[in-house]
C-alpha positions, 0 to 999 in steps of 0.5 A: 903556089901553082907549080904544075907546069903543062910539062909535069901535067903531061908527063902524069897524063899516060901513066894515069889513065893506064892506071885508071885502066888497070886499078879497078881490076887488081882492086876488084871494084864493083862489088856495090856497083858494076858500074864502079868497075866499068866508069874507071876503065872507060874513063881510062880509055878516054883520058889516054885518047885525050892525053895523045890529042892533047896539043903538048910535048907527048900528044901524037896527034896535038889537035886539042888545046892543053885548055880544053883538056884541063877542062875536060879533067875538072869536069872528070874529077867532078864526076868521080867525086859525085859518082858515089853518091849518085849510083850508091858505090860504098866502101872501097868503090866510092873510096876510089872515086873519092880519092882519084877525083880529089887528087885530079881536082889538085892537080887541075887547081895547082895548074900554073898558067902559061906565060905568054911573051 
């Protein structure tokens, strides 16, 4: 049952890195870490310059295939997901990590191939 189109995928794209940009401010992560606050954030920053590369409907300059960033957010969920465990993030450091990588994990596992005619 995979039914996130690369449309959907791209639409989701914008509005999550700003929100991986701004939530660990409002949240005030880094209390177990400063690392905690600073990996999202970059990681933001990184994934907007992703989403305007990335060759789909919103990408500005589509030099980057949709595969290619489909990988690069797998491998980001990964790191979000072990990111606790390795710099010893607790309580609502590591429940944020946890949750994103997870959440980006589905999205990327219900990711409906493209059918080519």
């Amino acid at each position: 049952m995979k039914f996130v189109t690369k449309r959907i995928h791209a639409f989701l794209d914008y509005p999550v890195a700003i929100a991986l940009i701004i939530l660990p401010i409002v949240l005030g992560l880094g209390s177990s870490n400063p690392l905690a606050l600073y990996l999202s954030i970059a990681t933001g920053v990184a994934a907007l310059i992703l989403t305007l590369l990335t060759d789909h409907h919103l990408g500005v300059y589509p030099i980057l295939s949709y595969k290619f960033h489909l990988t690069v957010d797998f491998l980001v969920a990964i790191v979000f997901i072990i990111a606790p465990f390795i710099f010893s993030f607790e309580g609502i450091d590591a429940y944020y990590y946890w949750i994103n990588g997870a959440a980006v994990l589905t999205v990327v596992s219900l990711h409906k191939p493209e059918i080519s005619v």
